[in-house]
C-alpha positions as CSV (number, residue, x, y, z in Angstrom):
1,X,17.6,-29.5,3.0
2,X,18.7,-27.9,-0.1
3,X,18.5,-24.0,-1.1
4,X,14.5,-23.6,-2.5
5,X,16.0,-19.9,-4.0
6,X,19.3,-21.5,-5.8
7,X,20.9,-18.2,-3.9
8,X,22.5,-19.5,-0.7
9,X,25.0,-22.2,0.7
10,X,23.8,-22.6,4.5
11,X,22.5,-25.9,5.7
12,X,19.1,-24.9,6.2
13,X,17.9,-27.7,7.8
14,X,19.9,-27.3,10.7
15,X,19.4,-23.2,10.6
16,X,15.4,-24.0,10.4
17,X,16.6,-26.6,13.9
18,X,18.1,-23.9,15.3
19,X,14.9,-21.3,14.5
20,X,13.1,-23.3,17.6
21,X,10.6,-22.8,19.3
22,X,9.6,-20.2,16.5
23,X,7.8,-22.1,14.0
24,X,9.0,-22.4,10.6
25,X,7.6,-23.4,7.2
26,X,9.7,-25.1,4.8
27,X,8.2,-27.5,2.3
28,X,9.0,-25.9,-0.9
29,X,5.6,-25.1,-2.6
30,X,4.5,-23.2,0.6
31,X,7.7,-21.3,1.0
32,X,7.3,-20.4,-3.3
33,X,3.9,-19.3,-1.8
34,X,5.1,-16.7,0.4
35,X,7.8,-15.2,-1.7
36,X,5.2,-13.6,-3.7
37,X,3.4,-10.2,-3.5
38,X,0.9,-8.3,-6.1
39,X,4.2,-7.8,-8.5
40,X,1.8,-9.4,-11.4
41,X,-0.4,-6.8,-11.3
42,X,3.0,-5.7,-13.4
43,X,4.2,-7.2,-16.8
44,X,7.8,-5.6,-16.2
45,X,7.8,-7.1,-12.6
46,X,6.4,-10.5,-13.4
47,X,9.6,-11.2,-15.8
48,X,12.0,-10.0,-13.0
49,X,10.3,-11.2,-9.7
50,X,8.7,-14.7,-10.8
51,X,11.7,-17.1,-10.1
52,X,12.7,-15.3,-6.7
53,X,12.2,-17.4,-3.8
54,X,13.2,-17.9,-0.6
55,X,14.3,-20.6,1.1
56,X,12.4,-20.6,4.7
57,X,9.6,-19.2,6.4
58,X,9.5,-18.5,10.2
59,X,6.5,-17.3,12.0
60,X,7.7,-15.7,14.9
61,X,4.7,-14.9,17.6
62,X,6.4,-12.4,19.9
63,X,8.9,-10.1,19.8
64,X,11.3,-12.0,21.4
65,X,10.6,-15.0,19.1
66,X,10.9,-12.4,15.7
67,X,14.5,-11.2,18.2
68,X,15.9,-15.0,18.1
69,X,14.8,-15.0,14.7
70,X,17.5,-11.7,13.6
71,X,20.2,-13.1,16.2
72,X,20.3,-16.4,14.3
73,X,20.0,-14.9,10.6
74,X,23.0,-12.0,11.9
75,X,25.3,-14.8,12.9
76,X,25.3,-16.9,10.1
77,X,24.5,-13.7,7.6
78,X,21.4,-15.0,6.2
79,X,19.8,-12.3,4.1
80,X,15.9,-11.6,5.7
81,X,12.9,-10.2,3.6
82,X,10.1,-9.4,5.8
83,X,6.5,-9.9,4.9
84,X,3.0,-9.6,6.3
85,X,-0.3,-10.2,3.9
86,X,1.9,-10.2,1.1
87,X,-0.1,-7.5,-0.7
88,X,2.2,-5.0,-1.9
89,X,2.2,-3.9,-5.6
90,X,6.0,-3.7,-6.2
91,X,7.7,-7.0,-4.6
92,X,8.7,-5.3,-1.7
93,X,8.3,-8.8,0.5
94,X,10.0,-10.8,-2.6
95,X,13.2,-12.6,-1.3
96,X,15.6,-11.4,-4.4
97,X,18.5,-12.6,-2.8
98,X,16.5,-15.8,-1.0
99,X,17.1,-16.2,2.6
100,X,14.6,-16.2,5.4
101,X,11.6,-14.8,5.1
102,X,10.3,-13.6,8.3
103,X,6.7,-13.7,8.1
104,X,4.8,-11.5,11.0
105,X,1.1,-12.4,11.0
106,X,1.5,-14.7,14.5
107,X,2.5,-11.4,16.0
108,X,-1.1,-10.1,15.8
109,X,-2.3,-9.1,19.8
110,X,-3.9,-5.5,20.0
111,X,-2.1,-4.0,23.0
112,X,-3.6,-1.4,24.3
113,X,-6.8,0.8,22.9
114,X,-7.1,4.3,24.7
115,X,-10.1,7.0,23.4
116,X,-8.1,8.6,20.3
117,X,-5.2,6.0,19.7
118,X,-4.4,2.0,19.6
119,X,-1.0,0.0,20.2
120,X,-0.9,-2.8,18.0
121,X,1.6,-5.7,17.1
122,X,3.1,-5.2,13.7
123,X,1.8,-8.7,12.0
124,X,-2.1,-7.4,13.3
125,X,-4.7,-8.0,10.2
126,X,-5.8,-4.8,9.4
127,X,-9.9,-5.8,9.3
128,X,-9.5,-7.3,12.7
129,X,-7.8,-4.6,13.8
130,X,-11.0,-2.1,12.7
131,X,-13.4,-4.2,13.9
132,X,-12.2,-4.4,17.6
133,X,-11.9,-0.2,17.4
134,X,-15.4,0.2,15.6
135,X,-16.9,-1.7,18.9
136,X,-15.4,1.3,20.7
137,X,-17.0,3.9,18.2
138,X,-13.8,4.2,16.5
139,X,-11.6,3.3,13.3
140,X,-8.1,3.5,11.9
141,X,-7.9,7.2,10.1
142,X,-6.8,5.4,6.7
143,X,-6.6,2.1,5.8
144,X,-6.4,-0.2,2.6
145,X,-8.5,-1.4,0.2
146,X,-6.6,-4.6,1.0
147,X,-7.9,-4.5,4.5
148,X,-9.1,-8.4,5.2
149,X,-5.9,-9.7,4.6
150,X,-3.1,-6.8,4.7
151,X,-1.1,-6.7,8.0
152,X,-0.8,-3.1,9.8
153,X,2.7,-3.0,9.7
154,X,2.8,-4.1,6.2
155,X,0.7,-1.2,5.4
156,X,2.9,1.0,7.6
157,X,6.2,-0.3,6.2
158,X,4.9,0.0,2.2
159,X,1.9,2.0,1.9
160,X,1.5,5.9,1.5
161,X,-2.4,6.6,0.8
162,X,-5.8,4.7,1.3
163,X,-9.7,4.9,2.3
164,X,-9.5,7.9,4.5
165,X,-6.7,9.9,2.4
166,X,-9.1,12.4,1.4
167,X,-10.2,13.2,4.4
168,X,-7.3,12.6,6.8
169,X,-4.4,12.8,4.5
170,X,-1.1,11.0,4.0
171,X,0.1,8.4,6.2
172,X,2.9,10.4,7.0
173,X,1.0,13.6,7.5
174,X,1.4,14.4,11.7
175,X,-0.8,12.8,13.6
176,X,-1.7,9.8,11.4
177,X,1.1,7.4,12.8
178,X,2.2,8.8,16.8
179,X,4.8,5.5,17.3
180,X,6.6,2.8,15.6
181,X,8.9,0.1,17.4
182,X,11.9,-1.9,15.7
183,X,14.2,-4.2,16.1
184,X,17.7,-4.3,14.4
185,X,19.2,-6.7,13.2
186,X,22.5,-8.4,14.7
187,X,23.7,-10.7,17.1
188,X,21.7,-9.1,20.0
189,X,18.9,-7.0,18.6
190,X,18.0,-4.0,19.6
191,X,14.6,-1.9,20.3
192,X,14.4,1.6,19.2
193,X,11.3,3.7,19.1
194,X,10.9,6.6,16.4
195,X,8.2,9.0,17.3
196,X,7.3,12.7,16.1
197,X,8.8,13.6,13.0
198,X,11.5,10.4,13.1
199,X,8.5,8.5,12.1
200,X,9.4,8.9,8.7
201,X,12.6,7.6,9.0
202,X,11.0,4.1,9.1
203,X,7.5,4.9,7.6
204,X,7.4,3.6,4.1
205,X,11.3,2.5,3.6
206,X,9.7,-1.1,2.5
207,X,11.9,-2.8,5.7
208,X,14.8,-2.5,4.4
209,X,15.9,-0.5,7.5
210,X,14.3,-2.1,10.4
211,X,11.8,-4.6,11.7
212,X,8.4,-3.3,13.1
213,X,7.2,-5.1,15.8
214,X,4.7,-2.6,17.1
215,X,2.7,0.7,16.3
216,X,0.9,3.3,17.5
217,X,-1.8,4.7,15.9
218,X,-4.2,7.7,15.7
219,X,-8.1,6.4,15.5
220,X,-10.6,8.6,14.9
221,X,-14.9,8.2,15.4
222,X,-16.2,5.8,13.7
223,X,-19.8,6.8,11.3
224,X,-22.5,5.2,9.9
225,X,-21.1,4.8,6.6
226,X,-23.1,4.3,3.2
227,X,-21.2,3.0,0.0
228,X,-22.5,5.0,-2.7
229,X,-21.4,5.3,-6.5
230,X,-22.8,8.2,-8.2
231,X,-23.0,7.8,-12.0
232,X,-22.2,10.7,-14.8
233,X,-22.7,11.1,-18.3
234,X,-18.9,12.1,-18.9
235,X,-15.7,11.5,-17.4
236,X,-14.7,15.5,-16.8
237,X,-18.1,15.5,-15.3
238,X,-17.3,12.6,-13.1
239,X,-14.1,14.3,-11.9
240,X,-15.7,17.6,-11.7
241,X,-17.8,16.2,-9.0
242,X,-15.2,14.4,-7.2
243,X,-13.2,17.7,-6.9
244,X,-16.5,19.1,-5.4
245,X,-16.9,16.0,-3.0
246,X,-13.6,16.1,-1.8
247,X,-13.8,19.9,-0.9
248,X,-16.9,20.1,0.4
249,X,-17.9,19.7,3.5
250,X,-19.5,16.7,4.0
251,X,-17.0,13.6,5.5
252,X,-16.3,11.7,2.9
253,X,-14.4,8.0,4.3
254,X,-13.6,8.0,0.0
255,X,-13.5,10.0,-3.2
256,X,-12.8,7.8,-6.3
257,X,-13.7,8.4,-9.9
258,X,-13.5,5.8,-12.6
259,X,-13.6,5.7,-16.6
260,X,-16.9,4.2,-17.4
261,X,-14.9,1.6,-19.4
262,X,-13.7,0.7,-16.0
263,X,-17.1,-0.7,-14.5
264,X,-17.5,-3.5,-17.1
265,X,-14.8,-5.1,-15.4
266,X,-17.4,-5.0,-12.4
267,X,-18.8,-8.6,-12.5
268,X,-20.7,-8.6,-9.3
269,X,-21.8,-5.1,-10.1
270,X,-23.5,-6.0,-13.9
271,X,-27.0,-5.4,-13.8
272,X,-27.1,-3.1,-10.8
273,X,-25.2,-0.1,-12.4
274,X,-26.1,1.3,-15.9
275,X,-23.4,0.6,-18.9
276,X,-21.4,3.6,-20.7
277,X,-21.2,5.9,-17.3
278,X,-18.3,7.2,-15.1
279,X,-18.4,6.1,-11.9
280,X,-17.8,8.3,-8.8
281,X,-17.3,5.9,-5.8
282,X,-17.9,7.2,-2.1
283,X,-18.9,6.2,1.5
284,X,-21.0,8.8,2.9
285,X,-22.3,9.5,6.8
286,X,-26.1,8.3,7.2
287,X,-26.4,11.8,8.2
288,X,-24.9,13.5,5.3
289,X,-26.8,11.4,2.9
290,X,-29.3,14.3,1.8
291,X,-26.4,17.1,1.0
292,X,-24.9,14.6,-1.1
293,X,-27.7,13.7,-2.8
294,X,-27.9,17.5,-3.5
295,X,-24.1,17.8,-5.0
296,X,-24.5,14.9,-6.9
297,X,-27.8,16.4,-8.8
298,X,-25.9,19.8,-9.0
299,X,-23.5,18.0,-10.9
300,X,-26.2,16.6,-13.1
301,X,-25.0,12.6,-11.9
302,X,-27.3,10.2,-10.2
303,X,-26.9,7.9,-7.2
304,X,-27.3,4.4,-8.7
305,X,-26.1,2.5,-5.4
306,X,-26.5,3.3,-2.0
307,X,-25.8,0.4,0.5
308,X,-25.4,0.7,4.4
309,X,-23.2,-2.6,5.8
310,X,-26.0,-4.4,7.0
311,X,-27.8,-4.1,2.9
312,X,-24.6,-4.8,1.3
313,X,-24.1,-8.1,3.3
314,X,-27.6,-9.6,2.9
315,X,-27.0,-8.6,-1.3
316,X,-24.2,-10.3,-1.0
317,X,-22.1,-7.2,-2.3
318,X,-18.0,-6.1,-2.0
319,X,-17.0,-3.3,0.1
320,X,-17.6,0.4,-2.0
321,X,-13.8,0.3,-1.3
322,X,-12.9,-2.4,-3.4
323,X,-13.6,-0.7,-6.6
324,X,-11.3,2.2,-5.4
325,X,-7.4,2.4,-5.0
326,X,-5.8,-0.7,-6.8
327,X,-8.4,-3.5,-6.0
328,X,-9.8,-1.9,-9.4
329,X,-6.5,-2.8,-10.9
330,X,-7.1,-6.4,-9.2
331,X,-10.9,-6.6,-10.6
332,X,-9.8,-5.9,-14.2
333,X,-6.7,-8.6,-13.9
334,X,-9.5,-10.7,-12.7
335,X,-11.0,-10.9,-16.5
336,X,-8.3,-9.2,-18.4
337,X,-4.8,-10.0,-17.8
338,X,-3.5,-7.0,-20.3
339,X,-4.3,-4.9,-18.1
340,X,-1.7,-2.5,-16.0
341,X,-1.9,0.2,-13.9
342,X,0.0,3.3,-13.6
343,X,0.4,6.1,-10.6
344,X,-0.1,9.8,-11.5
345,X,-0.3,12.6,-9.6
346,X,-2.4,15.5,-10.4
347,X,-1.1,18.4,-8.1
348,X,-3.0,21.2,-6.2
349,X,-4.4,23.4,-7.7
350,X,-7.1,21.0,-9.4
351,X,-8.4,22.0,-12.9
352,X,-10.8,19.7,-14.6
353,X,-9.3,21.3,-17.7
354,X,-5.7,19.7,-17.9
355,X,-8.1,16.1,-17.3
356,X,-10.0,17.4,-20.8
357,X,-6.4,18.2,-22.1
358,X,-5.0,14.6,-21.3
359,X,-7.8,12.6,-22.3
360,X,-7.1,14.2,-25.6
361,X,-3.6,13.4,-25.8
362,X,-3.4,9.9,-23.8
363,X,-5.1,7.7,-26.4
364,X,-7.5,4.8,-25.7
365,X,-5.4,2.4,-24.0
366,X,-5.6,4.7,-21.0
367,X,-8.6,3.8,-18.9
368,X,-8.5,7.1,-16.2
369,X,-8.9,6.2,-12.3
370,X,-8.7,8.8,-10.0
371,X,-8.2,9.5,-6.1
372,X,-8.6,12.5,-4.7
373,X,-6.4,13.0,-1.5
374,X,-5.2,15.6,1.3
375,X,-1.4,16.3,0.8
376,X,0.3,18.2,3.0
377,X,-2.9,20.0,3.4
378,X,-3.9,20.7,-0.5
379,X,-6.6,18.8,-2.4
380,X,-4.6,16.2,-5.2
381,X,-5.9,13.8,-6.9
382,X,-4.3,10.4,-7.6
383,X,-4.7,9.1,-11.0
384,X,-3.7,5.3,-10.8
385,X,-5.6,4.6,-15.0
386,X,-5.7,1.5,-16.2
387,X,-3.9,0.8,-19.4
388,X,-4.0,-2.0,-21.8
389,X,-0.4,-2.8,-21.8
390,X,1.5,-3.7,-25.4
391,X,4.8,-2.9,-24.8
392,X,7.2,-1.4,-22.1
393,X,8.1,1.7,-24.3
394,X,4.4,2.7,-24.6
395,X,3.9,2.4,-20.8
396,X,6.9,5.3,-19.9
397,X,6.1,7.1,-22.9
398,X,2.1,7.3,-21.3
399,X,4.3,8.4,-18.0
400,X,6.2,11.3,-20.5
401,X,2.7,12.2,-21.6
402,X,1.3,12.5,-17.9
403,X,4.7,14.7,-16.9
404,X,4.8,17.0,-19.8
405,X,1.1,17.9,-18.5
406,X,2.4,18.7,-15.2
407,X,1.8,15.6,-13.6
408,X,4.1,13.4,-12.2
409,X,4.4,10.1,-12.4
410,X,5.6,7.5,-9.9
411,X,7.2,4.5,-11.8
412,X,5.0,1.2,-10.1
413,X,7.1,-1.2,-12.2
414,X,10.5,-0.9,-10.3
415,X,11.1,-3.0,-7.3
416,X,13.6,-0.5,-6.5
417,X,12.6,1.8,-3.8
418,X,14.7,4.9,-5.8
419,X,13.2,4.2,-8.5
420,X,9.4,4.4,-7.9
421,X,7.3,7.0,-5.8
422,X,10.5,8.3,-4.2
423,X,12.2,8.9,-7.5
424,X,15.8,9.7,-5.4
425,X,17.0,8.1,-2.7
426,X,16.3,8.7,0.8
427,X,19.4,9.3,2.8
428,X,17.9,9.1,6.2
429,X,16.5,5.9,5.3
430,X,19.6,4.3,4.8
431,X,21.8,5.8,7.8
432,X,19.1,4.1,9.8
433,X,20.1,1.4,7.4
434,X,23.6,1.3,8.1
435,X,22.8,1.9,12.0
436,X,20.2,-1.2,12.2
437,X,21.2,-3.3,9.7
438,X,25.1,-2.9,9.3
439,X,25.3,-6.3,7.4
440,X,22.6,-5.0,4.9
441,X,20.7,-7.8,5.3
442,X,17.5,-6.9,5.4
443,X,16.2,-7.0,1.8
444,X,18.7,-5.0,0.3
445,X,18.2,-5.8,-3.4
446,X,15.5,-3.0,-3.4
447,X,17.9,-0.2,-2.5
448,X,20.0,1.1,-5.5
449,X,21.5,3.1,-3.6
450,X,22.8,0.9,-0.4
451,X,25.9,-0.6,-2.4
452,X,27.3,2.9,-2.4
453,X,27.0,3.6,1.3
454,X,27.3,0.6,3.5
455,X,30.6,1.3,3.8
456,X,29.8,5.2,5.1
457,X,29.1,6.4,8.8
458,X,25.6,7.2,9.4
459,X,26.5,10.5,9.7
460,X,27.6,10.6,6.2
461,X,25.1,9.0,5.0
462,X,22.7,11.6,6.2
463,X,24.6,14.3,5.1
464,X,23.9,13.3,1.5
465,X,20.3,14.4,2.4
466,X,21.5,17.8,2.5
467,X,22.2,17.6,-1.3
């Protein structure tokens, strides 16, 4: 069996022999298959990622399965990309350097559900995952738009934000995630837990550091949620009323608010929402319905769709969800492949006036899409616009625009972890690096900074926090 990626030597038909009993995928056009992500939604991406492949697939179904699976790749120093749903934006489960590619969604069992919290294997699909707790009364604090086929660890290892951010804040806001369990990778792997405030040393680091084989996770009640979208004459006046949504006190599950250019890339939507209007996109509680009524009038918009879960199936309609967060990226590319996306953030203290100031200055190309959010306790708002992409230089020069306006931009066309929201590296990622994966071989590529540090102490590493 010859190398799929080009990248590596090994024989891997007697490494995918030795893999046994874990099951293992190798025909070629599947294994292509699984070495993607969303890295399209990106024109800069697509060149870089589209010929990176791996060379295997194993499905490992319990930790001691996705164990044998490190063991074997340690020994014979088989670099090892991790993936779940395969839905993150910025390749962060493309194999750059080929190898295995460990893919978790056999390890899917819900452990243990207790009245505020679940336990949950890593490779657990998120939807299945809410559906068990809403039988309980309860859901997942924040979740994905991508929740019917994105993994929980996936989202966990490369998400920060999602439905619920607004109200509940941050994935890595205290509370949100109380446990996360990994394995390193070696000869004989080992479990550590990271609880409390070490969450963050394995939260978001795009498994480059360890490998999550279970979580623990906050859930919260459960309501009786209608997807609404308000409609407004203007953008500002769109925003205006998402700033006054997502401070009020009615519990929002979502605050989004979209260019009214945006809806006509709503397919399913055409004929049930007017043309030429900015969209505000919510879930409300059945109980709350009437004060948001009233703050939507206030705000001189007007509820055009109001949809509880049982009306929305027998219509036949998406979640409210999906035209929030980056499925509206994925319903434009849907129709329009010149479409991009970028990620903005608009800091507290919220001012409807610097949106007024940058539609002036941004130009038409710039479709505006934002997310209001709880950060660290203050109200921000996520812009993620859509822009009709011509060349490279006009997207970073739409990022200077967005920074000289005080708001900074995260850079979602690197598949370098430095690089995008993080903008420096993370030292206490990588000593956990160097402590669980001293070979580096779990998906290093992504790490600009790991070539200059493997070769530190942990300790060292770490201390380059400090600066």
């Amino acid at each position: 069996m010859t190398s799929i990626s080009g990248k590596t030597t090994i024989n891997w038909a007697a490494f995918a022999a030795a893999l046994s009993p874990v099951e293992v995928i190798d025909e070629p056009v599947l294994v292509k298959k699984r070495s993607r992500d969303f890295f399209w939604y990106s024109p800069i991406l697509d060149r870089r990622l589209k010929t990176c492949f791996g060379d295997l697939v194993a499905r490992p179904k319990s930790p001691a399965e996705m164990a044998h699976c490190l063991s074997l790749s340690a020994r014979h120093r088989v670099p090892v990309t991790l993936r779940g749903g395969g839905t993150g934006n910025y390749g962060q489960s493309v194999p750059m350097e080929g190898g295995l590619i460990i893919e978790t969604t056999a390890m899917d069992a819900i452990l243990q559900t207790g009245p505020d919290f679940v336990r949950v294997q890593a490779g657990c699909n998120i939807l299945k995952l809410n559906r068990a707790l809403q039988e309980r009364g309860r859901e997942l604090p924040v979740f994905p738009s991508t929740q019917d086929i994105a993994t929980i660890g996936g989202f966990i290892s490369g998400g920060s934000a999602g439905i619920g951010t607004v109200s509940h804040g941050m994935l890595r806001d205290a509370g949100n995630i109380l446990e996360i369990r990994v394995l390193s990778v070696g000869e004989t792997p080992r479990e550590v837990a990271f609880s409390g405030d070490q969450i963050n040393m394995i939260h978001h680091a795009w498994g480059i550091n360890g490998v999550i084989t279970e979580l623990t996770l906050r859930t919260v009640p459960t309501e009786d949620w209608i997807g609404c979208i308000a409609t407004f004459d203007t953008y500002p006046a769109c925003y205006s009323a998402g700033m006054a949504l997502a401070a009020s006190d009615i519990c929002r599950k979502l605050c989004s608010t979209l260019d009214a250019r945006i809806g006509t890339y709503f397919d399913r939507l055409k004929g049930i929402l007017p043309q030429g209007r900015a969209l505000l996109v919510t879930l409300i509680p059945r109980r709350q319905m009437e004060a948001f009524r009233t703050l939507i009038a206030a705000r001189g918009g007007r509820i055009d769709l109001a949809l509880d879960e049982t009306a929305r199936l027998a219509r036949k309609l998406p979640h409210a969800f999906e035209f929030s967060y980056n499925h509206t990226t994925l319903q434009a590319l849907k129709t329009d492949r010149k479409v991009t996306y970028l990620q903005i953030l608009c800091p507290a203290p919220l001012d409807v006036d610097r949106i007024v100031e940058l539609q002036a200055v941004l130009g038409d190309d710039i479709y505006m899409h934002h997310e209001f959010s709880r950060m660290g306790g203050q109200l921000v708002a996520f812009d993620l616009p859509l822009v009709r992409y011509s060349t490279d230089e006009r997207l970073y020069a739409i990022m200077g625009l967005y920074e000289a306006h005080g708001c900074p931009a995260s850079d979602p066309h690197s598949c370098i972890i430095e690089e995008g929201g993080m903008k420096k590296a993370d030292y206490r990622h990588l000593a956990w690096k160097k402590r669980l994966d001293p070979l580096g071989l779990l998906n290093s590529p992504k790490s600009r900074e790991w070539a200059r540090v493997r070769d530190m102490t942990p300790e060292a590493i770490e201390a380059l926090h400090q600066t």
